[in-house]
C-alpha positions, -999 to 999 in steps of 0.1 A, spaced: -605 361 340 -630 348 311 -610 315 292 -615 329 261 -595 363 271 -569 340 289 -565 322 256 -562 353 236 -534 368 260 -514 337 258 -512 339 225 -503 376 220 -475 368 252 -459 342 230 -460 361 196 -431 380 178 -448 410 172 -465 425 202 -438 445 215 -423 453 181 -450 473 168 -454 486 205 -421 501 202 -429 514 161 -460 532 176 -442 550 204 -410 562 179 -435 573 151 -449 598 182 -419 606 191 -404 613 154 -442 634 150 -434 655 185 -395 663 176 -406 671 139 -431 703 161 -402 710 184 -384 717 154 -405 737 131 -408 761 159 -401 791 150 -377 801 181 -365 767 185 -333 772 159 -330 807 181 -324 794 211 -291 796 220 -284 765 234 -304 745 207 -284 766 179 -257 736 178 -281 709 169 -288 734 138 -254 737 125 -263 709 101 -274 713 62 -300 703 44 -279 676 20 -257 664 51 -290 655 73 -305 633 44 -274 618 39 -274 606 78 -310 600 77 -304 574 45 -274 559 58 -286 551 97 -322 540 77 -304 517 52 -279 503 81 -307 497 103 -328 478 77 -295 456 71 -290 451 106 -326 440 112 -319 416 81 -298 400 99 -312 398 132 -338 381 116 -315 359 104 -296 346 135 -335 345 151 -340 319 124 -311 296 126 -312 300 163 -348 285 162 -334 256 143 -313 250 167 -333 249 190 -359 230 171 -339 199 166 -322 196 196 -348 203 220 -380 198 202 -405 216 182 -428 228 213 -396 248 225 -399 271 195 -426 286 219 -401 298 243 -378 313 216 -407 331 208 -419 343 240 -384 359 250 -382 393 258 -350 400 246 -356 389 211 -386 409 208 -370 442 221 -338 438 199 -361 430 169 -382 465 182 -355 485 182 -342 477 148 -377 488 133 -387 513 153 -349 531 146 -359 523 105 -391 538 108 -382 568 126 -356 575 97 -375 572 73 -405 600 89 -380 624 97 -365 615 62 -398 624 46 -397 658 64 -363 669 42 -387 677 10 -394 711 22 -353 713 28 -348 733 -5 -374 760 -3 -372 771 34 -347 771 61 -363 747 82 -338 718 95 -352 695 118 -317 692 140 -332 677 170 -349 652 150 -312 642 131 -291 640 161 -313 622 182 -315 597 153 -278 599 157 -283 591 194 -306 558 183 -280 544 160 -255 543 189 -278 525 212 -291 503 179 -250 491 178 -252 483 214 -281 461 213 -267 444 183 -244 435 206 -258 423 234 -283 400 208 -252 386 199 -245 377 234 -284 369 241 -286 342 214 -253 327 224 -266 324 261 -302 316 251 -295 280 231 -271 268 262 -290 234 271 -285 244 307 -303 278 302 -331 261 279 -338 236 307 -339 264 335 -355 286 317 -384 260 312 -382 248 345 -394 287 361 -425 285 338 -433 250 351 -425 269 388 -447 298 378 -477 272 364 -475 252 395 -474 282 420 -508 299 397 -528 264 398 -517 248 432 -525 268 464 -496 267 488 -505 249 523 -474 243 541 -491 222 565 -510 198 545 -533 192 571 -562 202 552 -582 171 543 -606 166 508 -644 158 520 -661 135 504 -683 147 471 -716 138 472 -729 121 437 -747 147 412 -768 123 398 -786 117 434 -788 153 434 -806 156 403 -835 138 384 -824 142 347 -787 144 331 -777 151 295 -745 155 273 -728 187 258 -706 173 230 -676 195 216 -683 208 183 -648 202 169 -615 183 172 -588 200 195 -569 201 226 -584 218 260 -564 248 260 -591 261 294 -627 257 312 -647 283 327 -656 270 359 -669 306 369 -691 309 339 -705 272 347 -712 281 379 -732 312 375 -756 292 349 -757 265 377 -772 288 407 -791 310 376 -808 274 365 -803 255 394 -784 230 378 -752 208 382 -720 203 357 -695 173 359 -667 185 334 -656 151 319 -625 168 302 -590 189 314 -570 212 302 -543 194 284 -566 162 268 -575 161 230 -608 157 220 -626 147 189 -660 157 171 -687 148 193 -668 136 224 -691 143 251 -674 168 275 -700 178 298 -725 163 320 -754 185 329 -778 175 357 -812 187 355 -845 187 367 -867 196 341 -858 199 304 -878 233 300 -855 257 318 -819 248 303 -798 274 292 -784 273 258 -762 241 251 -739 267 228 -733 288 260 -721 256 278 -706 237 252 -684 276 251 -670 268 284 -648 246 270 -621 265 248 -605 244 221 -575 247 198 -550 230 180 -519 230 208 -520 230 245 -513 262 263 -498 263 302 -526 281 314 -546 254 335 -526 229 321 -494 217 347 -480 189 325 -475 213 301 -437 226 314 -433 190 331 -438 176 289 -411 203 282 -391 191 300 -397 154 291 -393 161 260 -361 178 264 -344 149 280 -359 128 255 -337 139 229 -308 145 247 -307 102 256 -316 99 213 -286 83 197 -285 115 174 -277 138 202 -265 114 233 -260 147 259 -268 123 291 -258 155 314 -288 172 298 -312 145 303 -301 145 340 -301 182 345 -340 178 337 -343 154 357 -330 170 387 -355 200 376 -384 175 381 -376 163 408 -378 193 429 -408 199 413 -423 167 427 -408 172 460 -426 208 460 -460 194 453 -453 168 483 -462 203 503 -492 213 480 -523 213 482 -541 200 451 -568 214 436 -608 205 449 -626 184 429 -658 205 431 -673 241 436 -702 248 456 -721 277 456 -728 308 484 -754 283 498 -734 253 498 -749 234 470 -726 218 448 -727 229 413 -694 212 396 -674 183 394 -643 183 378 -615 155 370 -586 163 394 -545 162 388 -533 136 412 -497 134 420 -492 102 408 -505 113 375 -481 145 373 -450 123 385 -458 93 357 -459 121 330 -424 131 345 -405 98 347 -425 75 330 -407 87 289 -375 96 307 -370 61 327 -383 40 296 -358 59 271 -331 56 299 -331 20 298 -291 24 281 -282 52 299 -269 38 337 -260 77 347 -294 88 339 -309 58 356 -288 63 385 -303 95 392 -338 84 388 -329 63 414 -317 92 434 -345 113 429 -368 90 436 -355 87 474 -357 123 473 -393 123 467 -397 93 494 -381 114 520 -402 145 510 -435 127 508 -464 132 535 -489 106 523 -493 70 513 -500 88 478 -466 100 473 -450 68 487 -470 44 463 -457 67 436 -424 59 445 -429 23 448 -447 19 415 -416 37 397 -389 16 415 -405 -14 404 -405 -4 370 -366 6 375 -359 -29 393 -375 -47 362 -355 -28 332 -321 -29 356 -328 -69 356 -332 -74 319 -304 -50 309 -265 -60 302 -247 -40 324 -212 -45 344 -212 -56 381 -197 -28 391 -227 -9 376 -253 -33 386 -237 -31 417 -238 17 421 -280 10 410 -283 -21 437 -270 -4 462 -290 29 459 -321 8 452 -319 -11 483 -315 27 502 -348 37 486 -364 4 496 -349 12 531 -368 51 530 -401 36 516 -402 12 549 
């Protein structure tokens, strides 16, 4: 799928309005289609549509203004508890997790059904002026919105009960934790056997006679790049692309981004086509971007070891969360660093995710802010020699090592009891014992 359209559809996922005016459209067809049924002639003669008739003209407005005014009050309110509920969230788990609160399905739906119920009121209410010269009662329309003010007290209800769950810590973390599943099933293909083995990438500019720069054109983060779209101009010009830049980095005016290697200056495509590749805007998105979640995360258990908050079960609950993620990409096979053509030319370059890289932007925040938390540490510990026992390359184990040194060096300069010196000792020396 273009980036651009990616982009777009990310955006729309995460917003509030999508499937609210989704559901308005449908019930203003519906309120439209009932309104016909209605001013059929032999509708009201049908016998056993005659009891949705036995309703006057003053009574039906009065439902109609009463179910439309509750609905509106209700939807008030809604509104409200959305917005204290994204307080909440906003200053105990960070900012960025306003995106989730947004995204939720549940919220959206409620927030739908409020509206569409106050819209459909108010079309069939607009149908009532004609209630004093003819004989015309739209009795379908009325008791069905009847029907949609008893399902609109049911889903206040269960919003109630939705919000409550939604704010948990241990629902915020999980529920963050099966995006960063989802992100790192999409952009990591699954090889069980990890037997397949990177070949060595041959140098572009040996390749090529000439080289120049396509510099971004304004400040922002790499939301995506269009490796397809680079690689059709590279077999249409014969050309090659080493992307300098990944989704996730921030870049500024002028950074150069691109490498194009060429032959001859006369036959490049347009540097605005290339330069295009590279979507920029003013947050990161998750779509090729897997520290995004793993940051979530991070950032999650960031504030819960903050002296403000001090929820060390929180911190550790996201830690456990990465650490099956790391233990998962032990059995993955990372992305190639390059695309070749149909002919087996190379065409692209692009700066790979290492795991070392995706386990420092998991543990590196959580172990430095941990450095008063022994529980928390503890567990690093732990899931550390989890990761050791899970790992398949010298990769993974000179992760580990790299990390337990850090941990080693903060444990000695800390003030701690024996007895605690003692728990992280002991399960330091059993992760020493793994790595040899």
């Amino acid at each position: 799928m273009n980036s651009k359209l990616q982009t777009i559809l990310e955006s729309i996922r995460t917003s509030v309005w999508l499937i609210p005016s989704v559901m308005v459209c449908c019930t203003t067809l519906l309120a439209l289609l009932l309104l016909m049924v209605d001013k059929a002639n032999q509708a009201s003669n049908t016998v056993f549509l005659q009891f949705f008739y036995q309703v006057s003209a003053e009574s039906s407005r009065a439902i109609l203004t009463t179910i439309a005014t509750s609905m509106i009050t209700i939807t008030s309110i809604a509104f409200s508890i959305t917005v204290v509920a994204l307080t909440l969230a906003s200053s105990q788990f960070g900012p960025r997790l306003i995106r989730n609160f947004m995204s939720d399905k549940g919220t959206q739906l409620v927030l739908g059904v409020f509206v569409a119920i106050f819209i459909y009121c108010l079309l069939v209410l607009q149908a009532t002026k004609s209630f004093g010269q003819t004989d015309f009662v739209p009795g379908l329309s009325v008791y069905f919105a009847l029907a949609l003010a008893f399902i609109g007290v049911g889903v206040l209800i269960y919003f109630i009960h939705h919000v409550a769950h939604s704010i948990q810590a241990d629902n915020v973390v999980e529920q963050v934790y099966c995006e960063l599943q989802n992100n790192i099933a999409r952009l990591f293909p699954d090889d069980s056997s990890n037997d397949k083995k990177q070949q060595p990438v041959a140098h572009l500019d040996s390749m090529f006679k000439h080289h120049c720069d396509i510099k971004a054109k304004a400040d922002g983060y790499v939301q995506t790049v269009d490796l397809d779209t680079l690689l059709k101009l590279g077999v249409e010009y014969n050309l090659g692309f080493e992307v300098l830049v990944a989704a996730g980095d921030f870049v500024v005016n002028e950074a150069e981004i691109i490498k194009v290697f060429h032959h001859s200056d006369s036959h490049l495509p347009d540097s605005d086509n290339m330069q295009a590749t590279v979507v920029l805007g003013s947050k990161r998105t998750p779509i090729q971007d897997p520290e995004f979640a793993i940051h979530q995360l991070v950032e999650i258990a960031v504030r819960a070891l903050s002296p403000g908050i001090n929820d060390p079960y929180t911190a550790i609950s996201c830690v456990d969360k990465l650490n099956a993620m790391l233990c998962k990409l032990t059995r993955l096979q990372f992305p190639d660093v390059a695309e070749y053509d149909d002919d087996g030319i190379l065409r692209i370059k692009v700066r790979p995710f290492t795991f070392a890289g995706l386990g420092d932007a998991a543990f590196n925040q959580i172990r430095q802010y941990a450095k008063d938390s022994i529980a928390v540490t503890i567990r690093l510990v732990d899931s550390l020699e989890c990761v050791a026992r899970h790992s398949q390359s010298p990769v993974h184990r000179d992760f580990v090592s790299g990390q337990l040194q850090a941990i080693e060096q903060i444990v000695g300069q800390s003030s701690i009891s024996d007895r605690d010196r003692h728990d992280i000792t002991k399960r330091i020396k059993n992760l020493q014992s793994t790595l040899s």
